[in-house]
C-alpha positions as CSV (number, residue, x, y, z in Angstrom):
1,X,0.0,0.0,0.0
2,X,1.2,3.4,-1.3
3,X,2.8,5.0,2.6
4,X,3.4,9.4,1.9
5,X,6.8,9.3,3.1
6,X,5.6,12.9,5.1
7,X,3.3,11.2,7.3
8,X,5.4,10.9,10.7
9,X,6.9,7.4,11.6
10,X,4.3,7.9,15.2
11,X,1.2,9.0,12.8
12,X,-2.4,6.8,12.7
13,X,-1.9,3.9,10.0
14,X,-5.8,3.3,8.3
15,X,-6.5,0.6,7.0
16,X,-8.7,2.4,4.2
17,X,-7.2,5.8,3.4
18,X,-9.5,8.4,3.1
19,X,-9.5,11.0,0.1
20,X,-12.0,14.3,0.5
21,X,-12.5,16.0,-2.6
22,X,-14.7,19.0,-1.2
23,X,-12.7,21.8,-2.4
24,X,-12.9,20.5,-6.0
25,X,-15.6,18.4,-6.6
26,X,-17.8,19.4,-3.9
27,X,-17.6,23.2,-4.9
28,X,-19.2,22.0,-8.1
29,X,-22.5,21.6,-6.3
30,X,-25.1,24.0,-7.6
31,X,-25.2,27.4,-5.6
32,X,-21.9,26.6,-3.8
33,X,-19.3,29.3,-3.9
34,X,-15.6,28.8,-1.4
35,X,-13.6,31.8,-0.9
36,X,-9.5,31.3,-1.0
37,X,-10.2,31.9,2.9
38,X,-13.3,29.2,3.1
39,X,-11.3,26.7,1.2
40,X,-8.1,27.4,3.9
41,X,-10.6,27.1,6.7
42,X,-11.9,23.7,5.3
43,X,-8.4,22.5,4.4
44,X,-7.0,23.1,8.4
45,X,-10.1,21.7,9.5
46,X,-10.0,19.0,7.7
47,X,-6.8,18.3,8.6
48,X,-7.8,18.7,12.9
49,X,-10.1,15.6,11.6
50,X,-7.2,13.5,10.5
51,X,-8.1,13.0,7.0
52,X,-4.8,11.8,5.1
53,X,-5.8,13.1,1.2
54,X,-7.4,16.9,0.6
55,X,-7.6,17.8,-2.9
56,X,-7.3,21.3,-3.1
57,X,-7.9,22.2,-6.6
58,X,-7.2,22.5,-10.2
59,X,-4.0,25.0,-10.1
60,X,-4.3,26.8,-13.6
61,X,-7.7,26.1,-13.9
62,X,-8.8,29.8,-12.3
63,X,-6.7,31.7,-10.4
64,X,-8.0,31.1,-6.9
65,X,-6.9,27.7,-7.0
66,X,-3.0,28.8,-7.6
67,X,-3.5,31.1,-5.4
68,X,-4.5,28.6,-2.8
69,X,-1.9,26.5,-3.1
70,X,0.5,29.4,-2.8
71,X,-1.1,30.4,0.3
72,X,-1.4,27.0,1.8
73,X,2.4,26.9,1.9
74,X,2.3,30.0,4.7
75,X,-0.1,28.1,6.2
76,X,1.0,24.5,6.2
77,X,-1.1,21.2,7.3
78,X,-0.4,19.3,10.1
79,X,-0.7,15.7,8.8
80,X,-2.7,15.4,5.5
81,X,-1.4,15.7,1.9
82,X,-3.1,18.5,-0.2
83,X,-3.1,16.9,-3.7
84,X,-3.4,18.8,-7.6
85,X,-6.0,17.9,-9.5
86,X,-5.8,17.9,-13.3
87,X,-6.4,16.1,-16.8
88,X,-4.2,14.1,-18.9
89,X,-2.2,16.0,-21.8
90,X,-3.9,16.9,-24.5
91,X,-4.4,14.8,-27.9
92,X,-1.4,14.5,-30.4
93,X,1.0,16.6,-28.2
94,X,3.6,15.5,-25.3
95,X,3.4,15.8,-22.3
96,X,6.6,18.1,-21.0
97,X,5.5,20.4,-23.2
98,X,1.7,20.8,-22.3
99,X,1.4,24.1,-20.8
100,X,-1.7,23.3,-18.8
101,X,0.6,20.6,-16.4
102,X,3.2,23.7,-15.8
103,X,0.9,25.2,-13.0
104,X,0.4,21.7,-11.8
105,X,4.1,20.9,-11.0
106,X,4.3,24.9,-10.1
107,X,1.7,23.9,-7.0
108,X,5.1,22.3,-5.4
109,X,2.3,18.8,-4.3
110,X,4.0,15.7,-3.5
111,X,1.2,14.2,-4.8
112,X,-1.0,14.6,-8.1
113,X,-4.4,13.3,-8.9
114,X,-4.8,13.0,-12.6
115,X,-8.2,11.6,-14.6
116,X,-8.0,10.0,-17.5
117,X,-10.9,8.5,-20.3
118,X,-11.8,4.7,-19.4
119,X,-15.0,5.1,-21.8
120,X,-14.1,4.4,-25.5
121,X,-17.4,6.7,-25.9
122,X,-15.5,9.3,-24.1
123,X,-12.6,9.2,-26.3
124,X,-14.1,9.3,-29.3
125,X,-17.1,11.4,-28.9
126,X,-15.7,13.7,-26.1
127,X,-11.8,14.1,-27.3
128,X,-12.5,12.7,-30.5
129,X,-8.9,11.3,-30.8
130,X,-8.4,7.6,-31.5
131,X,-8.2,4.8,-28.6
132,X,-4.5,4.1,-29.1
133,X,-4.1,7.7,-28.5
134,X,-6.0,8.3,-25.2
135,X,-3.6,5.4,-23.9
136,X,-0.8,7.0,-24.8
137,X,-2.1,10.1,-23.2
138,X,-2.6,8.8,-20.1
139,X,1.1,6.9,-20.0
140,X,2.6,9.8,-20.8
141,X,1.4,12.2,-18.7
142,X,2.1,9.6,-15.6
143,X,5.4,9.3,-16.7
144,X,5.8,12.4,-16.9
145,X,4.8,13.8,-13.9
146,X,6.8,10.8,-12.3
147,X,9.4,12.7,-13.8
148,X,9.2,15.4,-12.0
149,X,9.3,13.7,-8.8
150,X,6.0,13.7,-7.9
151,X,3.1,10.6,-6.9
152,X,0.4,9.7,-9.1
153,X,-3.4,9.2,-8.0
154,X,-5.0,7.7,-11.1
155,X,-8.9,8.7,-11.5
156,X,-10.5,6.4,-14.1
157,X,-13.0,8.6,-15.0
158,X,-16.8,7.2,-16.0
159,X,-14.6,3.5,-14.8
160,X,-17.7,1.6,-14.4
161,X,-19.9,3.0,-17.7
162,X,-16.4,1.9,-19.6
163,X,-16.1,-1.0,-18.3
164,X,-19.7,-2.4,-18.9
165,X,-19.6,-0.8,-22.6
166,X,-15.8,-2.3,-23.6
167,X,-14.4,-4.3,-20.4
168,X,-10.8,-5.0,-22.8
169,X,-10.5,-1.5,-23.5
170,X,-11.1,-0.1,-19.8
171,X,-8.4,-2.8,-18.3
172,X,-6.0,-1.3,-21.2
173,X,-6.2,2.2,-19.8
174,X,-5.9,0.5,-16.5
175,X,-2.3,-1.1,-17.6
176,X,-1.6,2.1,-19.1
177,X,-1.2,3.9,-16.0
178,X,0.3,1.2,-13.8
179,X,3.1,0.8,-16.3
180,X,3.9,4.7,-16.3
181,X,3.8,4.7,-12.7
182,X,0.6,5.1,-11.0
183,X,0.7,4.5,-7.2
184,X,-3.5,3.9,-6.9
185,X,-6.2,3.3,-9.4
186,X,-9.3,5.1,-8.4
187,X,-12.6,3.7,-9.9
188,X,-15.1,6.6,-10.9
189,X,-18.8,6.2,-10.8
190,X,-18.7,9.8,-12.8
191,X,-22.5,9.1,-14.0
192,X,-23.4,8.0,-10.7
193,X,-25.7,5.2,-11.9
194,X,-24.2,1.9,-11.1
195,X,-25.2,-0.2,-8.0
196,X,-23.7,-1.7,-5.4
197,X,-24.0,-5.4,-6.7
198,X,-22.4,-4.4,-10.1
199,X,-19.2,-2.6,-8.2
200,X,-18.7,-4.8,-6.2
201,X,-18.4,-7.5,-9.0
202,X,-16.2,-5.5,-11.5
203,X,-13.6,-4.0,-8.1
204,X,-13.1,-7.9,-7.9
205,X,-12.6,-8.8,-11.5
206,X,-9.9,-5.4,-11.6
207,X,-8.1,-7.1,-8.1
208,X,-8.3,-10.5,-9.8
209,X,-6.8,-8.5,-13.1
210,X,-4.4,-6.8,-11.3
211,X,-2.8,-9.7,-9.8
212,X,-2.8,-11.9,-12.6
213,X,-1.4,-9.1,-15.1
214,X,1.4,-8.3,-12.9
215,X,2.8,-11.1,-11.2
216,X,4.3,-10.5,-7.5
217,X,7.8,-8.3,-7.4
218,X,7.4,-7.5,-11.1
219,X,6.5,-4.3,-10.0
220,X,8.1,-3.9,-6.7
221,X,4.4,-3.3,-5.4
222,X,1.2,-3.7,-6.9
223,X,-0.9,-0.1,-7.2
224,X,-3.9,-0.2,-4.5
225,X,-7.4,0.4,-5.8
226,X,-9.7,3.5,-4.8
227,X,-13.4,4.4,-5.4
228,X,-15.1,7.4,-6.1
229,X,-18.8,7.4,-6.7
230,X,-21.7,10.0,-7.3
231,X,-25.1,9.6,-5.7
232,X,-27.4,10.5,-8.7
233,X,-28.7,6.6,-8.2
234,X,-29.3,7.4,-4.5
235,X,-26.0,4.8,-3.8
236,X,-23.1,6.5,-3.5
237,X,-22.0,5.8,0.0
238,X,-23.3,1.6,-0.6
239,X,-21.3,1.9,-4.0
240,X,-18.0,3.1,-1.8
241,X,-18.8,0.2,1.0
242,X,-19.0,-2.0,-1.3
243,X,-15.9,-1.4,-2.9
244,X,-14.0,-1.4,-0.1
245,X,-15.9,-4.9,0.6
246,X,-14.4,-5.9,-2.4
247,X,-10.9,-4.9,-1.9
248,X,-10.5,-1.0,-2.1
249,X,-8.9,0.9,-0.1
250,X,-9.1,4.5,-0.9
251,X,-12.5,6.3,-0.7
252,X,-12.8,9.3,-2.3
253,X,-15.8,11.6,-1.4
254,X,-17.0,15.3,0.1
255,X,-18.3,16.2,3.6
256,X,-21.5,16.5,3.5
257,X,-22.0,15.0,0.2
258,X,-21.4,17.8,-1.5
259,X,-21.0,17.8,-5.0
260,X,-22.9,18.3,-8.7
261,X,-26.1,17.1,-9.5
262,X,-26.7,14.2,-6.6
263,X,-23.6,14.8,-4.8
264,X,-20.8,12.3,-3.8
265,X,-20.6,10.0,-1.2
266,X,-21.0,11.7,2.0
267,X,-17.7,10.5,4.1
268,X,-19.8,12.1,7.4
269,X,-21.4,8.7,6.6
270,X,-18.5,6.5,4.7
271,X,-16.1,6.9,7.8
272,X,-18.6,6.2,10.9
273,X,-19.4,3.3,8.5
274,X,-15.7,2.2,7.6
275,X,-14.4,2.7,11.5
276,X,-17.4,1.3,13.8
277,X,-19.5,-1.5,11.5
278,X,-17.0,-2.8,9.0
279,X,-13.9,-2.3,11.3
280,X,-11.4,-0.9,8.8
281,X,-10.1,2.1,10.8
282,X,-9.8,5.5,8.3
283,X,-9.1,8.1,11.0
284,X,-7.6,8.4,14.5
285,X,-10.4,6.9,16.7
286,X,-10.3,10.2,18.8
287,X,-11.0,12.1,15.9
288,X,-14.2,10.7,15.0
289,X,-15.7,11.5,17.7
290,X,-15.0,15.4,16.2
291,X,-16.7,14.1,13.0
292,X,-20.3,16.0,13.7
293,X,-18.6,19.3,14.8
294,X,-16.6,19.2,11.6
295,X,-19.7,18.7,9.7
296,X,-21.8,21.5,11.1
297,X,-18.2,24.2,10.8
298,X,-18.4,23.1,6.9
299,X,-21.6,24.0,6.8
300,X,-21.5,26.9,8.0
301,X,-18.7,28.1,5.8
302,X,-20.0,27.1,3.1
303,X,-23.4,28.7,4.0
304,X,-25.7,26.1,3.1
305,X,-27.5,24.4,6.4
306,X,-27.3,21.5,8.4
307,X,-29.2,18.5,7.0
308,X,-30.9,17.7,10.5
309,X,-31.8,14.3,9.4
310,X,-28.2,13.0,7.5
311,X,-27.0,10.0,9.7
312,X,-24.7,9.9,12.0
313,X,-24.0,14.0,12.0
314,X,-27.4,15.2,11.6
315,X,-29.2,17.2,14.9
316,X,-31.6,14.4,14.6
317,X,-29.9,11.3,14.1
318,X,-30.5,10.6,17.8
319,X,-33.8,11.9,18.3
320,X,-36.2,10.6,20.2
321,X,-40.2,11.4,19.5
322,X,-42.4,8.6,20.7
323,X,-43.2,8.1,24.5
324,X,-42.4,4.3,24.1
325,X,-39.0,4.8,22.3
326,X,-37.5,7.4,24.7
327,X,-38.5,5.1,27.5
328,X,-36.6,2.3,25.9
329,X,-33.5,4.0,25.4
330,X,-33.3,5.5,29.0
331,X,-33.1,1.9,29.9
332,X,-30.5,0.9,27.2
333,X,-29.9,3.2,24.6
334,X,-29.5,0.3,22.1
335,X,-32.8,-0.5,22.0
336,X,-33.4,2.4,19.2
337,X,-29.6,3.3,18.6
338,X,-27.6,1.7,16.0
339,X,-24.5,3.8,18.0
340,X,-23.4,5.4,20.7
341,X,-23.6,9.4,19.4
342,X,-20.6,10.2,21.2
343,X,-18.9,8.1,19.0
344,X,-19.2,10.6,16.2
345,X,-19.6,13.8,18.4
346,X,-23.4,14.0,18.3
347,X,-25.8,13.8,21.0
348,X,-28.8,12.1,22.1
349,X,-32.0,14.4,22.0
350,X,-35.5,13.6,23.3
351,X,-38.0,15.3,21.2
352,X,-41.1,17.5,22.5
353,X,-44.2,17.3,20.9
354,X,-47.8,16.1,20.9
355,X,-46.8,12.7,21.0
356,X,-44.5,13.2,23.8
357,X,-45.7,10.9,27.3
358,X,-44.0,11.6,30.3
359,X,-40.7,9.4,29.8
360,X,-39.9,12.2,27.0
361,X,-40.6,15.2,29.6
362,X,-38.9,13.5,32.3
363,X,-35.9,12.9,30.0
364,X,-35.9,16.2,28.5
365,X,-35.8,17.9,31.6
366,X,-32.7,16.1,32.9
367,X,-30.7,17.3,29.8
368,X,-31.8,20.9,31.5
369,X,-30.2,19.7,34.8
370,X,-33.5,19.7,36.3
371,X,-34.8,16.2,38.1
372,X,-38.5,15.0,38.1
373,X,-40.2,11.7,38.5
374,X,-43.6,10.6,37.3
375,X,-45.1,11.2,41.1
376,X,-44.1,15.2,40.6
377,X,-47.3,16.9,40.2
378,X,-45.7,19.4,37.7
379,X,-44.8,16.9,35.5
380,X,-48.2,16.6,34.5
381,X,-48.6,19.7,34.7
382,X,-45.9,20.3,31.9
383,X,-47.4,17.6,29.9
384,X,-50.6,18.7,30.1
385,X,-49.5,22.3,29.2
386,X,-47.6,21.5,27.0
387,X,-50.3,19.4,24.8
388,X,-52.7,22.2,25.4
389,X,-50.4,24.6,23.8
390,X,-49.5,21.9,20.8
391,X,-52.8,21.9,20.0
392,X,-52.9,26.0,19.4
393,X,-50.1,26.0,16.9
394,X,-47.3,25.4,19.0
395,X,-44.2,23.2,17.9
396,X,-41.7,22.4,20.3
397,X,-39.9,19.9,19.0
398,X,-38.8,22.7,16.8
399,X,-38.1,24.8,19.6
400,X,-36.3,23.6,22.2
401,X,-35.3,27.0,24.1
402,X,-39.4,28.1,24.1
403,X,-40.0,24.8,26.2
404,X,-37.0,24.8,28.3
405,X,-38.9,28.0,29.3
406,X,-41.6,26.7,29.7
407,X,-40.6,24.4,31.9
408,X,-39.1,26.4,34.6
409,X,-42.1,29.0,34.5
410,X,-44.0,25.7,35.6
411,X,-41.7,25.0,38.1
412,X,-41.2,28.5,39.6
413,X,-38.0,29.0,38.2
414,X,-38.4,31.2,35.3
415,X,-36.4,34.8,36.0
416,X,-38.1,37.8,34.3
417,X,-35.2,39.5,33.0
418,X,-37.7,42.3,31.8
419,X,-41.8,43.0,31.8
420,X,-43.4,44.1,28.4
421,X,-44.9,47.0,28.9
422,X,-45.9,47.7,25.2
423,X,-44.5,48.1,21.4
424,X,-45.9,49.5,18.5
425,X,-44.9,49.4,14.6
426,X,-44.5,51.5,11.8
427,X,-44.3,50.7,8.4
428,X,-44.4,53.2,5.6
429,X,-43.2,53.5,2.2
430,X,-41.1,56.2,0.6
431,X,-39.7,57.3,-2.4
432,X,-35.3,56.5,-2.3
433,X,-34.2,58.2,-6.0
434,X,-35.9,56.1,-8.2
435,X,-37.4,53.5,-6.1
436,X,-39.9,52.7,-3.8
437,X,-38.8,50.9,0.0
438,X,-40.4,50.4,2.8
439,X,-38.9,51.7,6.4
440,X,-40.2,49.7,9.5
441,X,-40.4,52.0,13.0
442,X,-40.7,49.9,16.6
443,X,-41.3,51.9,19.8
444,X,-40.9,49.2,23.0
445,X,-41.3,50.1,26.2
446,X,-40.1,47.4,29.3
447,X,-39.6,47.6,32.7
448,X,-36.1,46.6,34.2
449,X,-35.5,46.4,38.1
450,X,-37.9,48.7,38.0
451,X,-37.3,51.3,35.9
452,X,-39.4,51.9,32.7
453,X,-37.7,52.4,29.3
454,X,-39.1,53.3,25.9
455,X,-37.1,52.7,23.0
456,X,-37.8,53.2,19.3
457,X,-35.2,52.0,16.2
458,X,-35.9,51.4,12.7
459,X,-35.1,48.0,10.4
460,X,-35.3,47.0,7.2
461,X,-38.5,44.6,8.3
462,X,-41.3,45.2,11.4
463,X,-39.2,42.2,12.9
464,X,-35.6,43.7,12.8
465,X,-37.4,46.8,14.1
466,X,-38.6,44.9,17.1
467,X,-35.6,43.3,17.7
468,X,-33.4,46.3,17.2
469,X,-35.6,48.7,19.9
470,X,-35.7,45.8,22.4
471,X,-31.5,45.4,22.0
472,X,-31.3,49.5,22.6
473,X,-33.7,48.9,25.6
474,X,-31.6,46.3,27.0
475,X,-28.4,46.5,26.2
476,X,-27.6,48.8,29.3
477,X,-28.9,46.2,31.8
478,X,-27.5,42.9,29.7
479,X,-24.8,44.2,27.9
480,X,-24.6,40.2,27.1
481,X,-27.0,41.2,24.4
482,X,-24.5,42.9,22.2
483,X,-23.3,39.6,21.5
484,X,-26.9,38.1,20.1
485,X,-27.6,37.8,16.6
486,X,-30.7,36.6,14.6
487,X,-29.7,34.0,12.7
488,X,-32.8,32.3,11.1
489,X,-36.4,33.4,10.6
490,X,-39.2,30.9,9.7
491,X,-42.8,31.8,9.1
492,X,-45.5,29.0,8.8
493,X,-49.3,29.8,8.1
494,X,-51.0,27.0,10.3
495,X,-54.7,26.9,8.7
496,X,-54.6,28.5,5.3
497,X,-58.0,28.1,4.4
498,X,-58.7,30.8,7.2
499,X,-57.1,32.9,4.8
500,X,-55.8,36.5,6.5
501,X,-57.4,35.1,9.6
502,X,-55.2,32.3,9.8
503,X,-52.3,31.5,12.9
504,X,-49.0,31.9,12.4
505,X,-46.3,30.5,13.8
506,X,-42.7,32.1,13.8
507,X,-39.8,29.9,14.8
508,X,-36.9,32.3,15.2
509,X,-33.1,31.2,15.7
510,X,-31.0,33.0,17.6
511,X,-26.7,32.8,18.4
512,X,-24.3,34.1,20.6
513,X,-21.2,33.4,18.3
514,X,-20.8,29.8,19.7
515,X,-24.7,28.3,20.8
516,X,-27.6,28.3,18.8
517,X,-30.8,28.6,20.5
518,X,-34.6,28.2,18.7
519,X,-37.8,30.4,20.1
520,X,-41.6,30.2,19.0
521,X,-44.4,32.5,19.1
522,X,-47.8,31.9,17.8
523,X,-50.6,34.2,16.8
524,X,-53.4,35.5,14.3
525,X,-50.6,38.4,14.4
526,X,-47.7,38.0,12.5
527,X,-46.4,41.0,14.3
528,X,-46.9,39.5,18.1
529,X,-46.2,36.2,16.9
530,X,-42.7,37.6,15.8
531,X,-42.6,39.6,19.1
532,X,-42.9,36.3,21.5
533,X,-40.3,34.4,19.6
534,X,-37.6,37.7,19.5
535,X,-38.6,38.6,23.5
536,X,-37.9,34.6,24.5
537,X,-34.7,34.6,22.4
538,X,-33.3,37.1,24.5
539,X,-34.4,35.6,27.4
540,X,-33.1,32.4,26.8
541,X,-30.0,33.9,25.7
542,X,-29.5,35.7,28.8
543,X,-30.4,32.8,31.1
544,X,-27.6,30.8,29.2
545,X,-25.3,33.9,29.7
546,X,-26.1,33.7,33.6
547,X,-25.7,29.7,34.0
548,X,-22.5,30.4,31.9
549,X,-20.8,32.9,34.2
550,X,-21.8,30.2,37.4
551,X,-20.5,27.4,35.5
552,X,-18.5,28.3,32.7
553,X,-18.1,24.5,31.9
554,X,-21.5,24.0,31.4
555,X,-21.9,25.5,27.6
């Protein structure tokens, strides 16, 4: 198996390396845009996770990939090899004298990824050279950039399509590359179409080839086999399993499954796989448990949200909804989990809603610190609230921070931070140049320790309004609320056929730079409905600001 000679002699050995491809083919995914500073962000984090291959780019292909891995050399990796991506030469030339491989050598990579056709279609249709040609095109350029010094990743691009359409052909590109020099052979699932049955068969027809084309010591080593597969067939990660089933070991994908059209194979669910059910380890076992964190930062910089529900990562891959379920797993949480959540640096969460019975409040209120039993007369209480309040629109299980209030009002142990006294809003429009807009005015007034305070601030909405009067109230008392930030704004119409009469229900996120925290309000008044969920955002955030300074390892 190919060793980088700059991993250190103490470094973690897998037994299936993993290759992330998120900077390249993962920023092909449809309204997906990285920065030179989101894809340096991604790279170092990646890195923390102990992933051994990050491809970084295309050097030449645009200039923020030079300029990458330029910058990438000020601010070097830890452990992982970043790896050029690029094409073989072009037809009828050589390669030495391709321009487009100068910037690729210029990159100063130890190793290079290079693609080449497997697909006689490909060739002729796509390059429209001839088939002896696209093999010399792919020898060439290996040997070439062996050359030079550097390592040679081999992408057989559309590999399975190929194969299926001219098997002889597809091995010949195959023995093309291992001749000039490549180190792996990645399989490509470029359509994403194939299943996991058919990859599985050809990966062990191309080990089986592999070993009876080039006899033992005949070329020092044998080149290892990778997979690389695209989810359009919904299969992607079972494709990459089931290569590595068959004798792969290198899986290349994105985090998150990022990636054109379907995606790729999500390695937030290819690693947990690989590590904990087939026991091939792919990263430092104390680094998986970082795996979910890693997730969530990627998505953040890459400003497209969680998927709540993807496994293993997702906010509710360990949630609990049903009465029965949540009493099972307090008594053994493998009843209903496949995992421990830890194990991936998630966390068990027991779900509030109509459905709940009192094993859910009882368990829901211990994650608040707080103890009850089923003999507590405010657990019913709670319960019975709770439904009551279900039943008019509201949606906890959405809003975790609203019923965490909720709770300790029941209880008695709800602070008042501040008493609503009144607000009103504004909105007009007026004439800006040539346009029209629409200016939003919010008068609050609140009582704090006593003292009354009326506030007014404008916004670009009647809900940045509210939220921006309340702040200037506020912020004298709780200068804590400086720091708090909307972050998300959801409105839901709850009975549309009630037309302009209808409830609504506004689930508002809220963040202090490092927690997130989800209020409700509910009303036949957008307005107020808005107002509840902005006045219980602050609240909450300042009750997590208070338990915080008590116990600053509790957040």
């Amino acid at each position: 198996m190919p060793t980088p000679e700059t991993f250190t002699p103490t470094a973690f050995t897998p037994t299936v390396w993993i290759y992330d491809t998120t900077l390249r083919d993962g920023a092909q995914r449809e309204g997906l845009a990285l920065s030179i500073e989101d894809k340096l962000r991604i790279a170092h984090k990646l890195d923390e996770l102990g992933v051994p291959f990050i491809e970084g780019g295309w050097p030449g292909a645009n200039p923020k990939d030079v300029q990458f891995f330029w910058q990438l050399k000020e601010e070097p990796l830890q452990q992982a090899e970043v790896v050029a991506f690029c094409s073989t030469r072009r037809p009828g030339g050589r390669a030495a004298e391709d321009p487009m491989l100068q910037p690729i050598l210029a990159a100063g990579t130890r190793w290079i990824t290079l693609f080449g056709k497997s697909w006689d279609l490909h060739v002729t249709d796509g390059l429209q050279t001839t088939l002896g040609e696209n093999l010399a095109m792919i020898g060439d350029t290996i040997a070439y950039l062996r050359s030079q010094g550097r390592r040679v990743i081999y992408d057989a691009e559309h590999w399975f399509d190929g194969y299926k359409a001219n098997p002889d052909y597809a091995l010949e590109t195959l023995e093309a590359a291992v001749a000039a020099g490549a180190e792996w052979l990645v399989l490509c699932d470029t359509n994403g179409g194939t299943l996991p049955h058919e990859v599985t068969a050809i990966v062990q027809t191309v080990q089986d080839w592999l070993q009876g084309q080039f006899p033992a010591g005949e070329l020092g080593r044998l080149p290892c086999l990778g997979i690389h597969t695209h989810n359009d067939a919904g299969t992607a990660v079972a494709n990459a399993l089931a290569a590595v089933i068959a004798g792969a070991t290198m899986v290349q994908g994105t985090m998150n499954g990022y990636g054109e059209r379907c995606g790729n194979a999500n390695l937030c669910s290819v690693m947990p796989n690989l590590q904990l059910k087939l026991g091939k380890p792919c990263l430092p076992p104390e680094r998986l448990a970082t795996l979910a964190d890693t997730s969530r930062l990627i998505s953040e910089v890459v400003n497209l949200a969680p998927d709540d529900h993807a496994p293993f990562v997702g906010l509710s891959a360990f949630a609990h909804k049903g009465g029965i379920h949540v009493s099972a797993v307090e008594k053994n949480s493998k009843t209903y989990e496949h995992i421990a959540p830890e194990a991936v640096g998630n966390r068990r969460r027991i779900v509030i809603s109509e459905q709940a019975g009192l094993s859910n409040i009882l368990a829901k209120a211990r994650s608040f610190g707080i103890e009850l039993n089923k003999q507590d007369p405010a657990s019913r209480q709670l319960l019975s609230r709770m439904k009551v309040l279900e039943n008019e629109g509201y949606q906890f299980e959405a809003a975790e921070a609203s019923f965490e209030l909720l709770m300790r009002e029941v209880l008695g142990q709800r602070r008042r931070f501040f008493d609503l006294k009144g607000f009103q809003v504004h909105c007009d429009r007026a004439a800006d140049g040539a346009a029209e807009s629409t200016r939003s005015l919010a008068t609050v007034k609140v009582q704090v320790e006593g003292e009354e305070i009326l506030a007014a601030a404008e916004g670009n909405g009647p809900v940045s309004a509210l939220d921006t009067a309340l702040r200037k109230a506020l912020t004298t008392f709780y200068p804590a609320i400086a720091k708090f930030h909307l972050s998300d704004y959801k409105v839901r119409i709850l009975d549309g056929r009630a037309g302009t009469a209808a409830k609504t229900r506004v689930l508002l996120e809220s963040s202090d730079g490092h927690q997130r925290w989800t209020t409700l309000g509910v009303s036949g008044n957008i307005i107020e409905a808005s107002y509840q969920a902005v006045v219980e955002g602050l609240e909450y955030g300042l009750m997590l600001q208070e338990t915080f300074a008590a116990d600053p390892l509790v957040l």
